[in-house]
mmCIF file of the N, C-alpha and C atoms, coordinates in Angstrom:
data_MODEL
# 
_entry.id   MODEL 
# 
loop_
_atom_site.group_PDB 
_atom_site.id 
_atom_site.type_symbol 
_atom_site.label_atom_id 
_atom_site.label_alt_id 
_atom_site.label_comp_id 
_atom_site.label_asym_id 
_atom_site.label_entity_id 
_atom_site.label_seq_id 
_atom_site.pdbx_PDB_ins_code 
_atom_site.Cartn_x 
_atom_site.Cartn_y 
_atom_site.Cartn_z 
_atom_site.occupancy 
_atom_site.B_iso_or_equiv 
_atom_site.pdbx_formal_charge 
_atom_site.auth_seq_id 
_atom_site.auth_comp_id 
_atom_site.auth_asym_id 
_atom_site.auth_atom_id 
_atom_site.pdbx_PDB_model_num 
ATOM 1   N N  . UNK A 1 1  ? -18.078 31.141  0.709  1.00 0.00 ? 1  UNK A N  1 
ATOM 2   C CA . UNK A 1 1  ? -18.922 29.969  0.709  1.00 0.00 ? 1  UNK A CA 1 
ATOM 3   C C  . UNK A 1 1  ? -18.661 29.100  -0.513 1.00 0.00 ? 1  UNK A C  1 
ATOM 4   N N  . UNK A 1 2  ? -18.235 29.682  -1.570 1.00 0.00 ? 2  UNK A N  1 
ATOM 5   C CA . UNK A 1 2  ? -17.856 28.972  -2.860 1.00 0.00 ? 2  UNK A CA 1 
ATOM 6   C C  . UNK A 1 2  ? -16.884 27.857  -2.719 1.00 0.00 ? 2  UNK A C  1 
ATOM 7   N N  . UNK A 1 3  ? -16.010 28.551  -1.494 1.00 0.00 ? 3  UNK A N  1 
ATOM 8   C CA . UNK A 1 3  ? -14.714 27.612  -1.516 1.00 0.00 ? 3  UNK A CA 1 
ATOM 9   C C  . UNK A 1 3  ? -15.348 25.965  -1.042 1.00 0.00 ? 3  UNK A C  1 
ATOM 10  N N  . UNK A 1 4  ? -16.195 26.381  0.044  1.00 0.00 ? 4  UNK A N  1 
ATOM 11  C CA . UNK A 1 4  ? -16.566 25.107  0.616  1.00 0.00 ? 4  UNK A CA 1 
ATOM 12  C C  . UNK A 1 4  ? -16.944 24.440  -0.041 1.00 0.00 ? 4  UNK A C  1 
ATOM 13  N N  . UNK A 1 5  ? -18.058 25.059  -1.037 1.00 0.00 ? 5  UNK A N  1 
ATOM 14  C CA . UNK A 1 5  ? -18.345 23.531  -2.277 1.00 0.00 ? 5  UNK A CA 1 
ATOM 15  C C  . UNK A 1 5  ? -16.963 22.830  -3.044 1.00 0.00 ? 5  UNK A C  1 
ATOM 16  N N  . UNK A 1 6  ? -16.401 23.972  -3.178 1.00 0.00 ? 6  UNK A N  1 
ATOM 17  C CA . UNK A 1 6  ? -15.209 23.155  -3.786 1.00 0.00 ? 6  UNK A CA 1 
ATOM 18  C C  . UNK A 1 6  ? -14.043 22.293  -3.252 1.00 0.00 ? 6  UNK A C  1 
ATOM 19  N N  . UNK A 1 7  ? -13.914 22.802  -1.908 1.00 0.00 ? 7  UNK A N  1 
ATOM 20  C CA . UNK A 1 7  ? -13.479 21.750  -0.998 1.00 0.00 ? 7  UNK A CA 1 
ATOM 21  C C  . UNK A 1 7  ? -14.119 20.674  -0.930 1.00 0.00 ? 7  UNK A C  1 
ATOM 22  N N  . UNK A 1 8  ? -15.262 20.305  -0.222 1.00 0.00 ? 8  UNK A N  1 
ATOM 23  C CA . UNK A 1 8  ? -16.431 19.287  -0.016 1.00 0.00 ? 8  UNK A CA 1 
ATOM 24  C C  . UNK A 1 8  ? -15.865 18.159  -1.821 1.00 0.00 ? 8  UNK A C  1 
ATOM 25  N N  . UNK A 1 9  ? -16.087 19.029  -2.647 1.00 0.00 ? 9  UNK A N  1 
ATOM 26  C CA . UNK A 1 9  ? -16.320 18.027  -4.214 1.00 0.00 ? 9  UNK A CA 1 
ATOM 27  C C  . UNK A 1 9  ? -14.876 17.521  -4.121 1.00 0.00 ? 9  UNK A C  1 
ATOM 28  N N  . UNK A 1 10 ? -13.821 18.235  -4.082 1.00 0.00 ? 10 UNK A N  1 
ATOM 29  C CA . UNK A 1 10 ? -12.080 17.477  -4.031 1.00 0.00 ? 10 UNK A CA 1 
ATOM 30  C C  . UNK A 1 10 ? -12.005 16.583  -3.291 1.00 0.00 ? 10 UNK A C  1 
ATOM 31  N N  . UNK A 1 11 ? -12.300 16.771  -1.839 1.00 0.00 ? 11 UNK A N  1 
ATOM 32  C CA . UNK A 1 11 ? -12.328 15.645  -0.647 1.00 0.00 ? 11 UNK A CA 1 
ATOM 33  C C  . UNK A 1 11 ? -13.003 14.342  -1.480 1.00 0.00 ? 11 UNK A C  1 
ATOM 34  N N  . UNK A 1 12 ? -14.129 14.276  -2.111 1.00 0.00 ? 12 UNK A N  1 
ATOM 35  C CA . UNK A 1 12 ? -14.771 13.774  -2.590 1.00 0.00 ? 12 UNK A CA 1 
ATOM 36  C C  . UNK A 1 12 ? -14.253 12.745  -3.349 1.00 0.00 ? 12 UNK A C  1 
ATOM 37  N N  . UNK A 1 13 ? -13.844 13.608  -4.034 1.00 0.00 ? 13 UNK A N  1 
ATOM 38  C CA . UNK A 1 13 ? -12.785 12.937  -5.374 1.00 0.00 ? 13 UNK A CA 1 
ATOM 39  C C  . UNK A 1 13 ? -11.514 12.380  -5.194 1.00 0.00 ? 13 UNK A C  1 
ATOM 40  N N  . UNK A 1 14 ? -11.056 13.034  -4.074 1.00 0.00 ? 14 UNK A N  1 
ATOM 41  C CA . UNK A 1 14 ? -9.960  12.213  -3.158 1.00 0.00 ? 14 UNK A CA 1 
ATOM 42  C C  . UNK A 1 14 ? -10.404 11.028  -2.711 1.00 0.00 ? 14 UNK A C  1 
ATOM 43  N N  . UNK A 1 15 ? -11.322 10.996  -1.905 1.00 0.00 ? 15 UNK A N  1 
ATOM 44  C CA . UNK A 1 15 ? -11.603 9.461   -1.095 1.00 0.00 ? 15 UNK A CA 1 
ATOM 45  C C  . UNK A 1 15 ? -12.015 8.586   -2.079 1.00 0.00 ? 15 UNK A C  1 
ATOM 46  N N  . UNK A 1 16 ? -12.708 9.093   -3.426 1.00 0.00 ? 16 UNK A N  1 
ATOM 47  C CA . UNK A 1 16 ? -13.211 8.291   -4.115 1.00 0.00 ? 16 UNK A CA 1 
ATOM 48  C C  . UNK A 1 16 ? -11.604 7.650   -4.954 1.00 0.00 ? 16 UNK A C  1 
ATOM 49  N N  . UNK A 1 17 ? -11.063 8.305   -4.875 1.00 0.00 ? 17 UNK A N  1 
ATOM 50  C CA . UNK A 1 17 ? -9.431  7.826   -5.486 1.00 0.00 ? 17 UNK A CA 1 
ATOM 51  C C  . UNK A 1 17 ? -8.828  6.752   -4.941 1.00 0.00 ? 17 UNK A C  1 
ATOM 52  N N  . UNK A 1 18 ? -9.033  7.079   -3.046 1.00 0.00 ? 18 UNK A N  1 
ATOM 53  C CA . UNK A 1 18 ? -8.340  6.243   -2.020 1.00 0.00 ? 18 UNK A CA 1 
ATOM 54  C C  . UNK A 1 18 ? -9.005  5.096   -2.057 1.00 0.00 ? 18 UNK A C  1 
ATOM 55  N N  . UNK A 1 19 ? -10.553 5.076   -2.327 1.00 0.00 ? 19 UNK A N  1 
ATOM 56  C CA . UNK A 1 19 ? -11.469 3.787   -2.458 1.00 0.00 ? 19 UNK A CA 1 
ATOM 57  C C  . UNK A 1 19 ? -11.084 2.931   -3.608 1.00 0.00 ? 19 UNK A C  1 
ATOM 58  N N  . UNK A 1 20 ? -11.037 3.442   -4.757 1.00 0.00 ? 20 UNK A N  1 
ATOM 59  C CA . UNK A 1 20 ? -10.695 2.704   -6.064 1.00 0.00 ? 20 UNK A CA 1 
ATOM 60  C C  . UNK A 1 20 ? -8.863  1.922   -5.701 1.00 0.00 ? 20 UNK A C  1 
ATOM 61  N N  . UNK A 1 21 ? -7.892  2.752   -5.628 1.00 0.00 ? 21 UNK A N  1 
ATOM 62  C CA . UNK A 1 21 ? -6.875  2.588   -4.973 1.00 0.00 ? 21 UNK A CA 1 
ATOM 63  C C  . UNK A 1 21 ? -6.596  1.106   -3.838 1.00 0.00 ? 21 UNK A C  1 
ATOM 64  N N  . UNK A 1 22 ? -7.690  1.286   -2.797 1.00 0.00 ? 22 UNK A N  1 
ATOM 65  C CA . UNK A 1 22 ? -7.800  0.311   -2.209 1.00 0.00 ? 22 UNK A CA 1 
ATOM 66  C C  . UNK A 1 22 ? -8.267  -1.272  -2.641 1.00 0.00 ? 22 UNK A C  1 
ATOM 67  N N  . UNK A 1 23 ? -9.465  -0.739  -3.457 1.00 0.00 ? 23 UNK A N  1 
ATOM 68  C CA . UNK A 1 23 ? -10.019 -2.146  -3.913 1.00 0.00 ? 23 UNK A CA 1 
ATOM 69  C C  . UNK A 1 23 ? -9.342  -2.703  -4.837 1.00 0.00 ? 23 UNK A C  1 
ATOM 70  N N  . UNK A 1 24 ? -8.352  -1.734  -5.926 1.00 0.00 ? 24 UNK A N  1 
ATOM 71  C CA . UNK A 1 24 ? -7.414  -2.336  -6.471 1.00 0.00 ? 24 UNK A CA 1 
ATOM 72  C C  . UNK A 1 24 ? -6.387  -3.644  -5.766 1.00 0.00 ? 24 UNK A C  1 
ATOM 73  N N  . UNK A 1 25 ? -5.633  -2.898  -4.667 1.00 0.00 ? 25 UNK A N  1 
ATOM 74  C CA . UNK A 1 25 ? -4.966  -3.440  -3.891 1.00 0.00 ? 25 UNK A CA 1 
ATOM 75  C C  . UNK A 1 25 ? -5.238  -4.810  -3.693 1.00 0.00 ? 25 UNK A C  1 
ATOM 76  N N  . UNK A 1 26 ? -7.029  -4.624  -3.044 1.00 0.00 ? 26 UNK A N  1 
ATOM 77  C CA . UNK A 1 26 ? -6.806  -6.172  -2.471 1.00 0.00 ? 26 UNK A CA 1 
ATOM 78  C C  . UNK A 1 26 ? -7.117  -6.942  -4.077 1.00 0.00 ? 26 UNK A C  1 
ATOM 79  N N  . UNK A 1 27 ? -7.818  -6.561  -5.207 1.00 0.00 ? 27 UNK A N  1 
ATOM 80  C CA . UNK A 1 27 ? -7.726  -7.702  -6.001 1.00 0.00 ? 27 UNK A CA 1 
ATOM 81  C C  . UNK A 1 27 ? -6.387  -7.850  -6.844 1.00 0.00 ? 27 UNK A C  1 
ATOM 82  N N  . UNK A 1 28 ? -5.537  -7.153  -6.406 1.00 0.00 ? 28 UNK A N  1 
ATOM 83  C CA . UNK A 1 28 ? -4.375  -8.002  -7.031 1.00 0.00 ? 28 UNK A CA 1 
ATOM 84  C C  . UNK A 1 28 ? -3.378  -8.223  -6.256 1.00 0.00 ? 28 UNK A C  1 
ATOM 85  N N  . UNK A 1 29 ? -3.951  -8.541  -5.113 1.00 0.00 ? 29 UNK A N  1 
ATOM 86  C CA . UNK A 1 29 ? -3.000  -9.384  -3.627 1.00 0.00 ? 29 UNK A CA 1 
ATOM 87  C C  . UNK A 1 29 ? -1.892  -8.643  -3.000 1.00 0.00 ? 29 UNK A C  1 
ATOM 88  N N  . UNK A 1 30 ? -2.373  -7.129  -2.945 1.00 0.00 ? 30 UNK A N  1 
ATOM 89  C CA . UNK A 1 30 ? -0.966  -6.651  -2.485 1.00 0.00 ? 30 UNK A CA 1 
ATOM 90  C C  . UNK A 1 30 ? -1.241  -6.963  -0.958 1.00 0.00 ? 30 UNK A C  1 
ATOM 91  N N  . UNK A 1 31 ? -2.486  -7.125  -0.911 1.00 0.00 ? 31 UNK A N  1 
ATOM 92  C CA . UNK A 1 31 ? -2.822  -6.915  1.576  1.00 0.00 ? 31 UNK A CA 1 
ATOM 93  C C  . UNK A 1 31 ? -2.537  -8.603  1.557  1.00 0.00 ? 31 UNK A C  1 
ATOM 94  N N  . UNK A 1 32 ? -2.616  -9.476  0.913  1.00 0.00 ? 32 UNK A N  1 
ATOM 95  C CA . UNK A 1 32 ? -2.087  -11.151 1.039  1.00 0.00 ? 32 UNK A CA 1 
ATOM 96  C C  . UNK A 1 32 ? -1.110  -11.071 2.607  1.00 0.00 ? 32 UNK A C  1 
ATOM 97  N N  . UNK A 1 33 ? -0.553  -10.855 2.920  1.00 0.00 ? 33 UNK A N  1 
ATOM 98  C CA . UNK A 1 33 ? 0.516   -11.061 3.518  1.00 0.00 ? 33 UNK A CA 1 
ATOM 99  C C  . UNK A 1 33 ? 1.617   -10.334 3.927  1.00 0.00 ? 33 UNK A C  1 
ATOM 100 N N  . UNK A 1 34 ? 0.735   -9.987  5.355  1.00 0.00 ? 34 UNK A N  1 
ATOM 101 C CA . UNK A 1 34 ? 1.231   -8.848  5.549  1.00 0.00 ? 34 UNK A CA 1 
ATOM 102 C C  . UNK A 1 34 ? 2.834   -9.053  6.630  1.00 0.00 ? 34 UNK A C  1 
ATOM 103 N N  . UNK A 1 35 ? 2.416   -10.113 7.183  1.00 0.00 ? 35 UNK A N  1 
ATOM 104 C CA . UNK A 1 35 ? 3.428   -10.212 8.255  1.00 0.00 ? 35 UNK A CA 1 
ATOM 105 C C  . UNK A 1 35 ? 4.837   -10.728 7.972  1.00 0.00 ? 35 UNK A C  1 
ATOM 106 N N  . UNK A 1 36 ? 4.981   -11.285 7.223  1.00 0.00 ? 36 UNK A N  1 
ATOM 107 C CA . UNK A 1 36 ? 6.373   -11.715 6.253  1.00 0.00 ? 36 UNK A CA 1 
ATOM 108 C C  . UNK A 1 36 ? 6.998   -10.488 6.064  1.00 0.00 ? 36 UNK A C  1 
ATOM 109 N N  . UNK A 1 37 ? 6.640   -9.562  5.295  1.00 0.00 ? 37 UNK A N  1 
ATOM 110 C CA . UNK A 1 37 ? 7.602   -8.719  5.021  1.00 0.00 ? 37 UNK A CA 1 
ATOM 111 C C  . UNK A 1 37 ? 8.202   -7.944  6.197  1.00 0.00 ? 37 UNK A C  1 
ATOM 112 N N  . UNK A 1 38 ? 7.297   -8.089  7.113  1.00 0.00 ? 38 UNK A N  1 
ATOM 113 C CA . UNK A 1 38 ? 8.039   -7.024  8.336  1.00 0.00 ? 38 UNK A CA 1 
ATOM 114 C C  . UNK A 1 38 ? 8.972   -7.995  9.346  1.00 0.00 ? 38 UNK A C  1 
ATOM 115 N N  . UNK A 1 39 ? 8.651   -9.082  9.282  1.00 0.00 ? 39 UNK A N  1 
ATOM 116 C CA . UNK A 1 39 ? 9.398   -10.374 9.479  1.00 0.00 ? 39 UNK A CA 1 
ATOM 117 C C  . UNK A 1 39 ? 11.114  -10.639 8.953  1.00 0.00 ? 39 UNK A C  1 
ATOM 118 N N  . UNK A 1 40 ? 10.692  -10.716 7.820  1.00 0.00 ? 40 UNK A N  1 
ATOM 119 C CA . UNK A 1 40 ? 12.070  -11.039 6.819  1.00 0.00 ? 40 UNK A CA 1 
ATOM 120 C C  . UNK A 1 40 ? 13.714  -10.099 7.524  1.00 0.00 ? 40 UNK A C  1 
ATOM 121 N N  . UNK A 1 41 ? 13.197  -8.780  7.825  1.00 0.00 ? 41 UNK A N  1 
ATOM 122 C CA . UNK A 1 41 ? 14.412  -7.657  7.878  1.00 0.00 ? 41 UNK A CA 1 
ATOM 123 C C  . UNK A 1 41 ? 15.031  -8.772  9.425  1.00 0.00 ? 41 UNK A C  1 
ATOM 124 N N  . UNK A 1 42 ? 14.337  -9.316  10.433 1.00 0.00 ? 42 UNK A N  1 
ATOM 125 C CA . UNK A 1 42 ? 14.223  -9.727  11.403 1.00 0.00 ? 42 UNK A CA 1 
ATOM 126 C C  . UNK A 1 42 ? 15.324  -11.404 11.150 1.00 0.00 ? 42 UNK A C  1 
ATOM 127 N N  . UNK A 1 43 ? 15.105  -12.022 10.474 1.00 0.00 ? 43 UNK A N  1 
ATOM 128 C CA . UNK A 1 43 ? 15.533  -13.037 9.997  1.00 0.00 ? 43 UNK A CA 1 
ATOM 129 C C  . UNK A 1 43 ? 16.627  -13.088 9.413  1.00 0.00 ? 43 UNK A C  1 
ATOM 130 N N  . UNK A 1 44 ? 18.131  -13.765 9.880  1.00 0.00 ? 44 UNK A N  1 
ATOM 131 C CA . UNK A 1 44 ? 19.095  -13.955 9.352  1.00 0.00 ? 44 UNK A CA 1 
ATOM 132 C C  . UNK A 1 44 ? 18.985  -15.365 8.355  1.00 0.00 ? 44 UNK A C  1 
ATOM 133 N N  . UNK A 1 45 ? 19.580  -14.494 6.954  1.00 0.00 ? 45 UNK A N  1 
ATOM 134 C CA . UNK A 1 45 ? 19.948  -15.534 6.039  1.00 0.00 ? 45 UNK A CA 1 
ATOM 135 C C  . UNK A 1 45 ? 20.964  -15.704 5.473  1.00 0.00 ? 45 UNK A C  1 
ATOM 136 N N  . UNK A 1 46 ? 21.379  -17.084 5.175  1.00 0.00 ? 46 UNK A N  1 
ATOM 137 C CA . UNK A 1 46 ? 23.173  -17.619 5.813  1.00 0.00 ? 46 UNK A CA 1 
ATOM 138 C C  . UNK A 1 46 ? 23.023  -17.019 4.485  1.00 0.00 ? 46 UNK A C  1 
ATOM 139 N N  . UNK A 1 47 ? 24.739  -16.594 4.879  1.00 0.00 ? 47 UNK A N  1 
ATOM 140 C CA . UNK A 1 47 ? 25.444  -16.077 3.986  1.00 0.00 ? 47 UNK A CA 1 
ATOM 141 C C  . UNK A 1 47 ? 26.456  -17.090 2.855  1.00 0.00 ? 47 UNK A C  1 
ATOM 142 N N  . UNK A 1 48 ? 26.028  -17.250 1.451  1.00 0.00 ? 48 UNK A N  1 
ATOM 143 C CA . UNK A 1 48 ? 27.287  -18.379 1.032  1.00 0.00 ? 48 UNK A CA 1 
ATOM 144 C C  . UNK A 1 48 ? 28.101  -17.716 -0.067 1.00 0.00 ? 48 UNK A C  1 
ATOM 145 N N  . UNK A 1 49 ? 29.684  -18.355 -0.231 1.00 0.00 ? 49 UNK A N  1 
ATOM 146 C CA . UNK A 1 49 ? 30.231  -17.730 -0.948 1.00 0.00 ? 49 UNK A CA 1 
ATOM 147 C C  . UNK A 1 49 ? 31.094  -18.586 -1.867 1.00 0.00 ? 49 UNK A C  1 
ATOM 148 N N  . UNK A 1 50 ? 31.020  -17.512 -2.633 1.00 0.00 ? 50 UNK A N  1 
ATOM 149 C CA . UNK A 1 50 ? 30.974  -18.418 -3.905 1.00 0.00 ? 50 UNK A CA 1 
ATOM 150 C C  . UNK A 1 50 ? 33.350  -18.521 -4.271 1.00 0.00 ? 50 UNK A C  1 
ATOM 151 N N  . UNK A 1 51 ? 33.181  -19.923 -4.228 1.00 0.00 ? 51 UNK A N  1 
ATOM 152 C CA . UNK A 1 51 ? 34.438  -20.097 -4.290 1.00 0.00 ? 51 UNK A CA 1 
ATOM 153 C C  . UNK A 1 51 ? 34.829  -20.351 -5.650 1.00 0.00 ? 51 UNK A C  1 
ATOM 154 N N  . UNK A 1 52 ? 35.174  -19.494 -6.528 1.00 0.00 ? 52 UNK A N  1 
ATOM 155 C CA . UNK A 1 52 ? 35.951  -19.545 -7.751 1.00 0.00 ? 52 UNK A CA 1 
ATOM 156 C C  . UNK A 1 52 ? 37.660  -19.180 -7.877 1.00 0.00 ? 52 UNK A C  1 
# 
């Protein structure tokens, strides 16, 4: 039965990690924009070369 408290408190401390983690995220704009990046691999960009 011991274990379970100590499971229960880690989980705990986990989600509370994943929460902080998250709210980080959005205030420093990492969720901004999401669809571009999965976009971009999709999108050919001309190729130029450099004539020296």
């Amino acid at each position: 039965m011991e274990i379970m408290y100590f499971m229960i408190g880690l989980s705990l401390l986990m989600a509370v990690g994943f929460l902080i983690a998250f709210i980080w995220s959005i205030k420093t704009g990492q969720q901004d924009d999401l669809i571009t990046p999965s976009m971009r691999i999709l999108l050919e960009e001309k190729e130029y070369k450099n004539n020296k």
